[in-house]
N, C-alpha and C positions, 0 to 999 in steps of 0.2 A: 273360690274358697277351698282349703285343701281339707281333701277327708278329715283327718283329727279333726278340724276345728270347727267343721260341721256338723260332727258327731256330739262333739263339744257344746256344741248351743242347739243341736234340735234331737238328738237321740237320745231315750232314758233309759240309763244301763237300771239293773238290778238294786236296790236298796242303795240307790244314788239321790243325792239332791242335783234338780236340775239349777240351782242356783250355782252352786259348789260342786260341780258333778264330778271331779277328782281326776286324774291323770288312767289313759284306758294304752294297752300295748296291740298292735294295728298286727292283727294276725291274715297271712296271705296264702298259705299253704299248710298242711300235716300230714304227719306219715308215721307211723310206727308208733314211738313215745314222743315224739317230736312234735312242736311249734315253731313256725317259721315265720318271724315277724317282718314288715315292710322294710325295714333298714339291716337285715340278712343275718341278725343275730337269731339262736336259737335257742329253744326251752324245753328244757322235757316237759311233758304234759304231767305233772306229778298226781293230780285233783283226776286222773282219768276223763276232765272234760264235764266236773260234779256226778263223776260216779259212773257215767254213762257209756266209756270207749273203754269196754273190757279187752278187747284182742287188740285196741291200739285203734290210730283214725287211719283208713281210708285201707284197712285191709282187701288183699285182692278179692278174696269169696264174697265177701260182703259188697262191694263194686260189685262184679260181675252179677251176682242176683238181683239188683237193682236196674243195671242196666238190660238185663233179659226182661225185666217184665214192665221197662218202660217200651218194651218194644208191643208189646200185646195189651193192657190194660195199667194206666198208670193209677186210674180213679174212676169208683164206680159207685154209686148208693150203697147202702149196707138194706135198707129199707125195700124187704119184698125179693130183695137178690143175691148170692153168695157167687161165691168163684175158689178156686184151688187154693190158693194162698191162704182166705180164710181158714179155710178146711183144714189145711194142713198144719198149720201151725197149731189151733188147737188139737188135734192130734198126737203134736208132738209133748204139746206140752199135758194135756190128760195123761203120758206115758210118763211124763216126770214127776209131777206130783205124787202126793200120798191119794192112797184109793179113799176115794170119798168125794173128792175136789175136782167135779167132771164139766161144769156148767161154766163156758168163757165167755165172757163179756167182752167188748174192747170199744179202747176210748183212746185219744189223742195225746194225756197227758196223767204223768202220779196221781198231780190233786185232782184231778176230772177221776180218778180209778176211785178213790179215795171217797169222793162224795157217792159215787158210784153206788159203793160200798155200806154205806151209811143207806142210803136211801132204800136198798135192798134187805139189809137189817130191819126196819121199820115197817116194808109190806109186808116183810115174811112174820114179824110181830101181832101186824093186824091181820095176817091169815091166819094165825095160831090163835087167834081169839083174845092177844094182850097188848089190844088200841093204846093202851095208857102209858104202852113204851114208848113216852118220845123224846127221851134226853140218853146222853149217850156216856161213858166213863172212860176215862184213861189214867195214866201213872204220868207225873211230875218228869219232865224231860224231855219229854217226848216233841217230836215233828211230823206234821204230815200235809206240809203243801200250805199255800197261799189264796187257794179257793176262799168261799165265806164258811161253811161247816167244817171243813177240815181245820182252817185255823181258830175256829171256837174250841176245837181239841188239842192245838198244840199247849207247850207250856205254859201256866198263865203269867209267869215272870216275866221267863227270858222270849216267851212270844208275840205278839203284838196286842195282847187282850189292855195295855195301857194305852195305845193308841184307838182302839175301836172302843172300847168300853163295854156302857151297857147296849149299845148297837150288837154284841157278838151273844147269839144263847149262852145260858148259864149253864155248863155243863161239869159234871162231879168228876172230882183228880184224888188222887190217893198217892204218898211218897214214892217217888221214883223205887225200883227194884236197888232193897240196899245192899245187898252180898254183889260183889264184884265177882265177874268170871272169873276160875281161875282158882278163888278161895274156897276154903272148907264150908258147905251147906250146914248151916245152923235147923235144926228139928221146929225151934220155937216161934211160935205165928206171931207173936210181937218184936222180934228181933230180925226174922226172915221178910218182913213185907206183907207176907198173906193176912195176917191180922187182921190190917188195915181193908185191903180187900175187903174179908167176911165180915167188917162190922159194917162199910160202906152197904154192902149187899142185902145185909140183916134190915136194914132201916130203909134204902130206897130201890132196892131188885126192883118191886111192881112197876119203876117211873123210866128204868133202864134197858132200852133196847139188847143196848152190844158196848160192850167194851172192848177198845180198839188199843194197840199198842205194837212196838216195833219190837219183832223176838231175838232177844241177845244184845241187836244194837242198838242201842239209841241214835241216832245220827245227827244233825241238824242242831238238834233242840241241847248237844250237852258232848254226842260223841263217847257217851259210856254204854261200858260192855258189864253185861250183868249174869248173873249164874242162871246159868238154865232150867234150876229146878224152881224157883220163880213161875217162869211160862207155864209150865204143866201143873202145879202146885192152882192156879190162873183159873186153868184150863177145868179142875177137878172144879171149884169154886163156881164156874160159869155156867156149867152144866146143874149142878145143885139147884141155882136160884133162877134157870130158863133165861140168863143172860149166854146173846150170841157171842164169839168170837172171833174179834176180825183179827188178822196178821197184816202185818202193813212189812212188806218187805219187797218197796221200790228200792230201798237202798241197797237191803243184802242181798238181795237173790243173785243167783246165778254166778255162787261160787266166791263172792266175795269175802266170807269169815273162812272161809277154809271149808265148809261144806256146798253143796248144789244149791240147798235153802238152809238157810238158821233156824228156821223149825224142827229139823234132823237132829239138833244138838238137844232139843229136847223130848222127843219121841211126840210134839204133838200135832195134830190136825185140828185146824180151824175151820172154821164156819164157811168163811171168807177169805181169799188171799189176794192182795193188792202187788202187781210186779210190774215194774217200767224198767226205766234208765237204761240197762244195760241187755234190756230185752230186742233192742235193733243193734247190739253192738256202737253204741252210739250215736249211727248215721240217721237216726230221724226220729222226735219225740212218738211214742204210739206207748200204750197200756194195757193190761188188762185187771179186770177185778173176776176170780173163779168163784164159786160158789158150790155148795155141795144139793146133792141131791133133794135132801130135805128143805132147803133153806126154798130153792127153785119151785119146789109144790107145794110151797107153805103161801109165797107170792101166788101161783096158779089159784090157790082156794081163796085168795081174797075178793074183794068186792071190786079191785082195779085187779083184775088176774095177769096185766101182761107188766114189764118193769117198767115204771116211768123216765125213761131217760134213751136218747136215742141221738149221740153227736152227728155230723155232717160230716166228721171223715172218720167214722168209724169201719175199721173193718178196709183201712184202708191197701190196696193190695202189695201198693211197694212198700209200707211198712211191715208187712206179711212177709211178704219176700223176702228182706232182710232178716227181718225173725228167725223165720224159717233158717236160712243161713249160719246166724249166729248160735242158734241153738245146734245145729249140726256141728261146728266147730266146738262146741262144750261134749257135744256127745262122745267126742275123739277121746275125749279125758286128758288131753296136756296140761288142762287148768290145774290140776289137781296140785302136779308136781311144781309150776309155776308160782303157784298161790306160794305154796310152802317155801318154795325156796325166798320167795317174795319178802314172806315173816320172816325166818331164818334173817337175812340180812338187813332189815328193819330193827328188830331184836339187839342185832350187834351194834348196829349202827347207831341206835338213838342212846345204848347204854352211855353212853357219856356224859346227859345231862340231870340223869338221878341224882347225882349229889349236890347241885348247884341248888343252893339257897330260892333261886326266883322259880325255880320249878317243883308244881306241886307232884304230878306224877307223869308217869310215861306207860303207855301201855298199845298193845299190839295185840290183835285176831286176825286172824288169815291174811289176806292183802293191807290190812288196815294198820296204819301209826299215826300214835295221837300224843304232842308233849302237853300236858295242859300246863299254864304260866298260874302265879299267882295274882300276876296284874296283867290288866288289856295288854297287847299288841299295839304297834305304833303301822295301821294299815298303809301307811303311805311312805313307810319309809322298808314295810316290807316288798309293797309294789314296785319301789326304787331297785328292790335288793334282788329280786327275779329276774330281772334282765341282766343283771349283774355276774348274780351266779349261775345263768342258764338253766334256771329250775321255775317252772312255775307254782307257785304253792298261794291259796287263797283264806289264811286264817278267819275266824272270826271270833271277836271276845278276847278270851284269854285260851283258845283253843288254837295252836298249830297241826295242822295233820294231815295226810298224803293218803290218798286212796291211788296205788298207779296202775296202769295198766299191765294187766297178767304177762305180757310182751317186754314188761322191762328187764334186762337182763341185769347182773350182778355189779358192773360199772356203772349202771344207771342208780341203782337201789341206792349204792355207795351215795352218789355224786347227793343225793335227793336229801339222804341223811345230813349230809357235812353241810347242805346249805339250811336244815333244820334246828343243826346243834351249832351252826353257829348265827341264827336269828336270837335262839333261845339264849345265850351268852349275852347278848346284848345286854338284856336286866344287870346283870350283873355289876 
């Protein structure tokens, strides 16, 4: 039986029916921006690989750290034991954060950072002496993983809470952040968003741990970019009523809006900070969720003093290793100028389809373009259209959008664009 067709009747991709499980493109090698499929057609990687291959796939530094420390230690307990790579990595990253966020966690995966997260909000609750926090809040749009608590937080529309139901906790949403990036800050808390916040808070603070939400981007859950003074506005509100703060920025981090974290755009430090994807440069899922100082000795003074959660390859050293690497290559600072020049030709690129009737808007933050449609995508005939035009692009809904990798040059950006404005033509 030949691969596809075995892939076809016994592998389950991602939000597939295994009845209907849809047409999949048989990838054998990558390099740079590139996909190289079985029958020797090629794809840029436009999705960065869902966010994850920021310098590109199979960069040399990143290989070579890998293969050094498959030479000495590829896997070792985290339980009782540490080694360099741990060490090191959070070291590097305690130097990038905002001062306050010292304490690193690490875990295998987003949604594993994410409940991580959650469950560290809730001891550090019950060390502070407010057991009765045990439901959690978010903003309308929002994504954060596939796990069972993270997805009781994503949207409750557009995310799976019609499939699970009353199986998923009941957990409090407030309208998605409404000022767009970009636009004039309105003063007024009925019109700005925080309103809603401070009436949410007024009525159930005492039941609410932490309210959790993605700073700038929404990703997943909608792909909107929202004003930043939203976040801090959040931020003041949280502190008020002894609700935590988590950031969930597996998506943005490391340089993808155009700054190092999307927390920067708005002067704030959270509680909590959840980072993956693009934290190995792609080449291996790994996590962390940081924690600040307080949060850490709020957990020690509880009745369970140490964190309940402890994965089986946490801490694991080739994923260190690569870290480590990757975060060396951002420290250089090339991202900087890469990002920008990224949006700059995104920017140009996508203006085309603003005027066209089937599109509702278009919009762009540092590496990020997003055309939103008025109506669904036809997913199978954009899958058709990929190989076609040598671009890999994975819409979902009525969202088309390109996260590429910071390594794409200006003939790539181009090429990424033309097969976007002319997917988006189709409606027409």
């Amino acid at each position: 039986m030949r691969d596809l067709e075995f892939d076809q009747q016994h592998v389950w991709h991602p939000y597939a029916s295994m009845r209907e499980p849809g047409p999949v493109h048989e990838v054998v090698a990558a390099e740079g921006v590139w996909l190289q499929l079985a029958d020797g057609v090629r794809m840029i990687d436009a999705m960065s690989s869902w966010w994850a291959a920021a310098h590109g796939h199979r960069h040399p530094r990143l290989v070579a750290a890998m293969q050094k420390q498959l030479q000495h230690l590829p896997h070792v307990m985290f339980g009782g034991l540490t080694h360099a790579p741990a060490v090191g990595l959070a070291r590097r990253l305690v130097g990038m954060l905002p001062p306050g966020l010292d304490r690193v966690f690490y875990s295998d995966s987003g949604s594993v950072a994410v409940e991580v997260a959650l469950k560290m909000a809730l001891q550090a609750q019950i060390g502070l002496g407010q057991g009765g926090r045990m439901h959690f809040a978010s903003a309308r749009g929002g994504y954060y993983g596939d796990t069972w608590k993270a997805m009781s937080l994503c949207d409750p529309v557009t995310g799976m809470h019609s499939q699970f139901g009353a199986a998923l906790q009941v957990q409090h949403f407030v309208p998605r952040p409404p000022i767009p990036f970009g636009a004039e800050w309105d003063e007024d808390p009925a019109r700005n968003g925080l309103g809603a916040v401070e009436a949410l808070f007024a009525k159930k603070a005492y039941e609410i741990a932490a309210f959790i939400v993605e700073p700038v981007v929404q990703g997943a859950g909608g792909m909107w970019f929202y004003h930043p003074r939203w976040l801090s506005g959040l931020r003041t509100l949280c502190d008020r009523h002894g609700v935590l703060l988590i950031l969930d920025e597996i998506a943005t981090g490391f340089g993808r809006t155009g700054t190092l974290f999307a927390l920067e755009r708005a002067g704030v430090v959270p509680d909590i900070l959840c980072l993956g994807k693009a934290l190995t440069g792609g080449m291996m899922s790994f996590a962390v969720t940081v924690a600040s100082r307080r949060v850490a000795e709020a957990i020690a003074d509880g009745p369970a003093p140490v964190l309940m959660h402890g994965p089986t390859f946490m801490g694991n050293p080739l994923a260190c290793s690569v870290a480590c690497a990757s975060l060396d290559l951002l420290a250089e600072g090339h991202w900087q100028a890469q990002v920008a020049e990224i949006g700059a030709g995104l920017r140009q690129g996508l203006a085309p389809v603003r005027s066209l009737p089937a599109v509702q808007d278009v919009r762009v933050l540092g590496a990020i373009g997003v055309i939103e449609m008025r109506q669904p995508l036809d997913m199978a005939r954009v899958h058709a259209f990929c190989r076609e035009s040598g671009v890999w692009l994975r819409p979902f809904g009525r969202l088309l959008y390109c996260m590429p990798p910071f390594v794409c040059g200006p003939d790539e950006v181009a090429r990424i664009c033309a097969a976007m404005v002319r997917i988006a033509g189709w409606q027409e």
